[in-house]
C-alpha positions in Angstrom: 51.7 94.2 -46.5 53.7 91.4 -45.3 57.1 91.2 -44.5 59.6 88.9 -46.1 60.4 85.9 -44.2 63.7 86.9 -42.2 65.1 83.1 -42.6 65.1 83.3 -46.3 66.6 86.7 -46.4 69.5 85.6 -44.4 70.2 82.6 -46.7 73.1 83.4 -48.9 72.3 84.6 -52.7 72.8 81.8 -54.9 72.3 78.2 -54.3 75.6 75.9 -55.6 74.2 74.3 -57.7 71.4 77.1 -60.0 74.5 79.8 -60.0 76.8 76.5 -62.2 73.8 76.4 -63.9 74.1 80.2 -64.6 77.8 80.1 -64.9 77.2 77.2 -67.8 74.7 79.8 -69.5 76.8 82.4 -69.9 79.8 80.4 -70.8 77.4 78.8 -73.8 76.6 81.9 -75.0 79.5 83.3 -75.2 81.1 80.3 -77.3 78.2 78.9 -78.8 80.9 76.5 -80.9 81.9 74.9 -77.8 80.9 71.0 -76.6 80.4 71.5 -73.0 80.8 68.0 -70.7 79.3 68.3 -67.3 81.9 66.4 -64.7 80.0 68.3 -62.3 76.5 68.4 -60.9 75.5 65.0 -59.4 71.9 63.9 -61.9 72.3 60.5 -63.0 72.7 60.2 -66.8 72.1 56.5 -68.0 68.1 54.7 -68.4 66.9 52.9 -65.9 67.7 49.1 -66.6 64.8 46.7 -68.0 63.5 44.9 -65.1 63.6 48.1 -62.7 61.6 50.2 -65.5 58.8 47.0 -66.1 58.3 47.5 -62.6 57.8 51.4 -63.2 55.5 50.2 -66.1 53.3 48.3 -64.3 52.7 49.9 -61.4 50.9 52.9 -63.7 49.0 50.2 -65.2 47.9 48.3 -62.5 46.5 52.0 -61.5 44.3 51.9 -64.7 42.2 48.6 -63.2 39.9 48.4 -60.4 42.0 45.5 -58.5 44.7 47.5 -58.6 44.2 51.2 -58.4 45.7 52.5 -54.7 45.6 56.4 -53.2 47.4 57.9 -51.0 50.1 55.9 -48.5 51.1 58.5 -46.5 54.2 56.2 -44.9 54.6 54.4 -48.0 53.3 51.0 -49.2 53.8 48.0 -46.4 55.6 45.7 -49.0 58.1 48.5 -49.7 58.7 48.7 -46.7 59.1 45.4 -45.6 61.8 44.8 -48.4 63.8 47.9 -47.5 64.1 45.9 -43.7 65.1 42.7 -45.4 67.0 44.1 -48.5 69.2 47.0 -46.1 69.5 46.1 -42.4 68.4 41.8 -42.9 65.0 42.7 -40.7 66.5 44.8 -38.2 63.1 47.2 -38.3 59.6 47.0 -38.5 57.3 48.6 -40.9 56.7 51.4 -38.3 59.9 52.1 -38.4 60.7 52.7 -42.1 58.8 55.6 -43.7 59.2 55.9 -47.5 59.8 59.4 -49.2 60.4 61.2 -52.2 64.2 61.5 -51.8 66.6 61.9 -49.3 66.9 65.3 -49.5 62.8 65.9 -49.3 63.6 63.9 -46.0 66.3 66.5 -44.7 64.2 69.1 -45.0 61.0 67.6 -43.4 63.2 66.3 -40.5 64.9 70.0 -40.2 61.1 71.0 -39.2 60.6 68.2 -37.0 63.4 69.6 -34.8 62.7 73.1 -35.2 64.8 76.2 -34.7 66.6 76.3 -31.6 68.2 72.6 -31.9 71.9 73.8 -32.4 73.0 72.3 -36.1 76.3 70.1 -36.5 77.8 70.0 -39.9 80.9 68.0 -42.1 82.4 70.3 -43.5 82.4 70.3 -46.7 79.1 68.6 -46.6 75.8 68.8 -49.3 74.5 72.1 -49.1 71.0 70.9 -48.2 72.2 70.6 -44.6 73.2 73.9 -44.2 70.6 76.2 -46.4 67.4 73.7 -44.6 68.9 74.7 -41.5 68.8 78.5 -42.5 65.3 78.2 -43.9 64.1 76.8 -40.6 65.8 79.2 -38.3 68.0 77.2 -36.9 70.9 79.1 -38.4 72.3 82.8 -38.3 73.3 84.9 -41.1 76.4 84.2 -43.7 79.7 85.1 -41.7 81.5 84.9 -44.8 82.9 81.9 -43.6 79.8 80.2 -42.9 76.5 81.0 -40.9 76.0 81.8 -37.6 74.9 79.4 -35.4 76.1 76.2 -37.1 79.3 74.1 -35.8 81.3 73.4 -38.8 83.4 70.0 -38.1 86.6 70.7 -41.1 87.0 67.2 -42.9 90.5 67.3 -44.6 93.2 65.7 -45.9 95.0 66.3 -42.6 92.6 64.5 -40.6 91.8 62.0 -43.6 88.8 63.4 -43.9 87.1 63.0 -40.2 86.6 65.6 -38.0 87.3 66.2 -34.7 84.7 64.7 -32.6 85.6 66.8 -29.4 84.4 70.1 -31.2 80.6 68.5 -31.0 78.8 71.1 -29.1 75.9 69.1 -27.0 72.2 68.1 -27.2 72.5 68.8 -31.2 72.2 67.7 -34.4 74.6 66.4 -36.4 74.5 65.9 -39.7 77.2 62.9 -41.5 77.2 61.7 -44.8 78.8 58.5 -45.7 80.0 57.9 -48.6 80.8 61.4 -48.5 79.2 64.2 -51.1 81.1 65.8 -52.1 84.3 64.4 -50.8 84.0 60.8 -51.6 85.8 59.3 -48.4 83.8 56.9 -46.4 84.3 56.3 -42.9 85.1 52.7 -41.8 83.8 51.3 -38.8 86.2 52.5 -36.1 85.6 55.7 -37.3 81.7 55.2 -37.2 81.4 53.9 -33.7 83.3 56.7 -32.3 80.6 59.0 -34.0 77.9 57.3 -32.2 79.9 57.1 -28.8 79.9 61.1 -29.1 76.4 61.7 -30.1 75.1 59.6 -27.0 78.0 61.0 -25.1 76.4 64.5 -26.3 73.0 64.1 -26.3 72.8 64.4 -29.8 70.7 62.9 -32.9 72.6 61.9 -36.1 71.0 62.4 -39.3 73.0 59.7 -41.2 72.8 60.6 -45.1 73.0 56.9 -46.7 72.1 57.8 -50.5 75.5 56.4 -51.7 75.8 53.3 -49.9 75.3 51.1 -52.7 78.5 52.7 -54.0 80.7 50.6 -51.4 83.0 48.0 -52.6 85.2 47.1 -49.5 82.8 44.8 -47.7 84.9 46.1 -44.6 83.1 49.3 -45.0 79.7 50.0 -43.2 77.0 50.7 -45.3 74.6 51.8 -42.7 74.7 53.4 -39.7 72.9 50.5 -38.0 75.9 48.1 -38.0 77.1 50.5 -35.2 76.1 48.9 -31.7 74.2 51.6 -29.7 73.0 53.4 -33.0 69.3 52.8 -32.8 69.6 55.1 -29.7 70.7 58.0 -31.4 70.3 58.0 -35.1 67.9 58.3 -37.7 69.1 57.2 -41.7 67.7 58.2 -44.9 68.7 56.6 -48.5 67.1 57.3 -51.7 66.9 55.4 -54.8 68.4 58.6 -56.8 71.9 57.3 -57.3 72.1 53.5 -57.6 68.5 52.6 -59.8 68.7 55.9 -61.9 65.6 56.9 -59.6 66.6 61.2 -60.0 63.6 62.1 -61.9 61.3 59.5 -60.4 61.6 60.6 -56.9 62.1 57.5 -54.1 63.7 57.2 -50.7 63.0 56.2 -46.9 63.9 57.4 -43.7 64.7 55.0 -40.9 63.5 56.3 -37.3 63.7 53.6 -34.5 61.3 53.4 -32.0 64.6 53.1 -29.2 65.7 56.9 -30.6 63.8 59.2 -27.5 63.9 62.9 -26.6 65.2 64.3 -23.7 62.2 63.8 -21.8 61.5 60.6 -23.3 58.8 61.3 -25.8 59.7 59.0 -29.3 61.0 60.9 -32.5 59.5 57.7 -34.3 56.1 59.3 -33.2 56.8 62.9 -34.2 57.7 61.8 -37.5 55.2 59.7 -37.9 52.8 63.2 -37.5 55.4 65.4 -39.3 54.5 62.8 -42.7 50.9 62.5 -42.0 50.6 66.3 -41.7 52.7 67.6 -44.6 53.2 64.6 -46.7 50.7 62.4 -48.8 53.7 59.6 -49.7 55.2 58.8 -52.8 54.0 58.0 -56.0 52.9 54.7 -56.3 54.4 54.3 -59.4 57.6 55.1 -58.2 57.0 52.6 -55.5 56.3 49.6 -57.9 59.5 51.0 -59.4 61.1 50.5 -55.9 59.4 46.9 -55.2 61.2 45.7 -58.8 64.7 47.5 -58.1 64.8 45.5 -54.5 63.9 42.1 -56.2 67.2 40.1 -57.0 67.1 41.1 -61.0 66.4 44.6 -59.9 69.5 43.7 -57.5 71.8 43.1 -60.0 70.6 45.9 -62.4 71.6 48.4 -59.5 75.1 46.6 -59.3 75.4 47.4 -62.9 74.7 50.7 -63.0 76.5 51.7 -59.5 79.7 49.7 -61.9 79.1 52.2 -64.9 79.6 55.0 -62.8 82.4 53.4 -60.5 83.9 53.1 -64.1 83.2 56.8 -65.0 84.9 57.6 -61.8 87.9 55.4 -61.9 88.9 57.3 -65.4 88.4 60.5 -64.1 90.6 59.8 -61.1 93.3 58.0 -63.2 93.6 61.2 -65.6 93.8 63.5 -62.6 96.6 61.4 -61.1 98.2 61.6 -64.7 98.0 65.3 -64.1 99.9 65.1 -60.3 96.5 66.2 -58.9 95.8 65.0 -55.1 92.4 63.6 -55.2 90.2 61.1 -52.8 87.1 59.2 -53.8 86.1 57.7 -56.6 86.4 53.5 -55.6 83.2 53.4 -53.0 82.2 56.6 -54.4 80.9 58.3 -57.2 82.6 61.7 -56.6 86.4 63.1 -56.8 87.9 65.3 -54.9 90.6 67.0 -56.1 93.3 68.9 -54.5 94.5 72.4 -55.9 96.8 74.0 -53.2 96.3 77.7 -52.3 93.5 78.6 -55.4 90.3 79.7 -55.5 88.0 77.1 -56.2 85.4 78.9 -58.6 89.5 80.2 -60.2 89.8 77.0 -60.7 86.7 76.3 -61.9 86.6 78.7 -64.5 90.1 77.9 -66.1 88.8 73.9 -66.1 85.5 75.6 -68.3 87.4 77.7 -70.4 90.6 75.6 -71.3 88.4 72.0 -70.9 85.2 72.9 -71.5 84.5 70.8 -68.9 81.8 71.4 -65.9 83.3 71.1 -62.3 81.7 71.8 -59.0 83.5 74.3 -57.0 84.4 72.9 -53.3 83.7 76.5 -51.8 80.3 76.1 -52.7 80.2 73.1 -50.1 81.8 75.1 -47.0 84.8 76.8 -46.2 86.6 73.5 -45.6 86.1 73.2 -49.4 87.9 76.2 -50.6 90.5 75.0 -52.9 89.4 71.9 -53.8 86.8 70.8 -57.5 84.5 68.4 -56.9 84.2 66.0 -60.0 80.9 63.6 -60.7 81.3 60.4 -62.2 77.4 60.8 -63.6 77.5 61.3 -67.3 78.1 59.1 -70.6 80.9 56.8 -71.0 81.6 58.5 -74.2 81.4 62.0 -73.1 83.7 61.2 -69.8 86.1 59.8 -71.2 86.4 62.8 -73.9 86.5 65.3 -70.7 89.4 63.0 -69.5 91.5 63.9 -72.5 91.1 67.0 -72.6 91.8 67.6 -68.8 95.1 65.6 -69.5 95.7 67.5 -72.7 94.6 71.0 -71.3 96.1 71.2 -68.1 99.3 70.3 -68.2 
């Protein structure tokens, strides 16, 4: 018979996000009377906006006629793509360039097997558990430590360093994984900050996989939105965004991947080329529907509809934050990003967790669950209904005194 796969025994039991799930269960069942508000998982709760969801509509009728029935598109439709290069980085990158996905985190995971196992594995930390568990999936990671796995460089991102590691620690010819804004902190780095990372991953040898999905969150224009405003990043990056977070696009599965034909291997070969295989290989594209979907949310109505929604949620956020404040709670995030992070000094963070569910009723993220720089901190998500966050506010302010 064959033998389990050693990479997904070493992974540790329990995803983050399935064992809130569970937790939730439980807690449900044991107080059936009780109005539970999730604060905590990041799923996007509001419809998509009219002229983004006619573009949805369309695109699965245009498949019903002859003239405009299409199949697969393995990088993803040329117009699509040509509007992400206009719309993102004003033209910067050809259609070759730009590959169009299923999400961000699909991306991750297809890009984890592009590099393989034995490329070392450079982590924020805390940082989206994707990172990590893909890179113990794919053998390129050890077994759990107990304060992390083997094999993976954990850069700490905390208050004390305002939430940007230490670039020195960078171990060479890696990757390195960086989100911006951050999940689940919230911080975003500003540009100083962001050359500096690209000065060390050249200075290194090192890819960056820059995780862009909450870009369209960022309200101080002085912030950079994409790694690509960086001189020198085209060398030594690769981005991927999604559609998840600012059109509502969750369910309906969208995002690209940007790999520029300057970005080279050791021996010179181009990762644009690799990837290229790695998608025509294991990947068929994204649904066409979705992509009509796309084509309408990057139109200037579709635009402003993602400015909208991205507002609601900054909204949600800015009330969570205010009532956590109210509560002398040290927290960062929430004003170019859709995630809190709050502060509580020398607990447990599923401790913490549970007495927010029990005395709240209120669904949290645990920052444990997103490294061991996370320990002691909650992770709150601005994604739900106005009405139902700003009920959770009161009763955090109410509750926890």
């Amino acid at each position: 018979m064959i033998t389990r796969n050693p990479c997904i025994a070493n992974i540790k039991a329990g995803y983050l996000f399935p064992e809130i799930a569970k937790r939730r269960r439980e807690y449900a069942a044991a107080h059936p009377e009780a109005k539970l508000i999730s604060l905590g998982v990041g799923n996007t709760t509001e419809p998509i906006l009219p002229h983004i969801d006619r573009g949805l509509v369309e695109g699965a009728r245009q498949l019903g006629t002859i003239e405009g029935y299409s199949g697969y598109s393995d990088e993803g439709l040329l117009s699509l793509r040509e509007r992400i290069s206009m719309v993102f980085y004003k033209g910067e990158f050809g259609t070759d360039e730009i590959f169009i996905s299923d999400g961000a985190k699909c991306d991750i995971g297809r890009l984890q097997l592009l590099f393989g196992a034995g490329t070392s594995v450079t982590v924020q930390d805390p940082s989206y558990p994707v990172y990590v568990d893909g890179s113990v999936l794919i053998g390129a990671a050890g077994v759990w430590s107990g304060m992390g796995y083997t094999g993976i460089t954990y850069l700490p991102c905390t208050a004390e360093n305002d939430y940007f590691p230490n670039l020195s620690l960078l171990p060479p010819n890696g990757l390195i994984y960086f989100c911006s804004p951050n999940n689940p902190t919230g911080a975003v780095v500003n540009r100083e900050q962001l050359t500096a990372l690209v000065e060390a991953a050249k200075k290194t040898g090192s890819i960056i996989i820059f995780d862009a999905a909450y870009s369209e969150y960022i309200r101080d224009s002085k912030l950079p939105k994409t790694i690509f405003e960086i001189e020198g990043a085209k060398t030594c990056a690769i981005e991927v965004n999604s559609f998840s977070k600012p059109a509502g696009f969750t369910g309906v599965r969208l995002g690209w991947s940007v790999v520029p034909q300057a970005l080279s291997y050791a021996g010179g070969e181009r990762v644009n080329a690799d990837w290229n295989r790695i998608c025509g290989t294991i990947f068929n594209g994204a649904s066409n529907i979705a992509q009509a979907g796309g084509l309408a949310a990057l139109e200037p109505e579709g635009l402003a509809e993602i400015r909208e929604l991205s507002d609601f949620y900054l909204g949600n956020a800015k009330l969570i934050r205010s009532a956590l404040q109210s509560l002398h709670i040290s927290c960062v995030g929430g004003d170019n990003s859709p995630y809190i992070w709050a502060r509580f000094p020398g607990r447990d963070s599923w401790e913490v967790f549970a007495e927010i569910l029990d005395k709240c009723q209120v669904i949290t993220t645990p920052g444990s669950g997103f490294g061991p720089a996370g320990q002691s901190f909650i992770r709150f998500s601005a994604f739900g209904h106005r009405a139902d966050v700003e009920e959770a506010c009161e009763r955090l302010v109410q509750r926890l005194q």
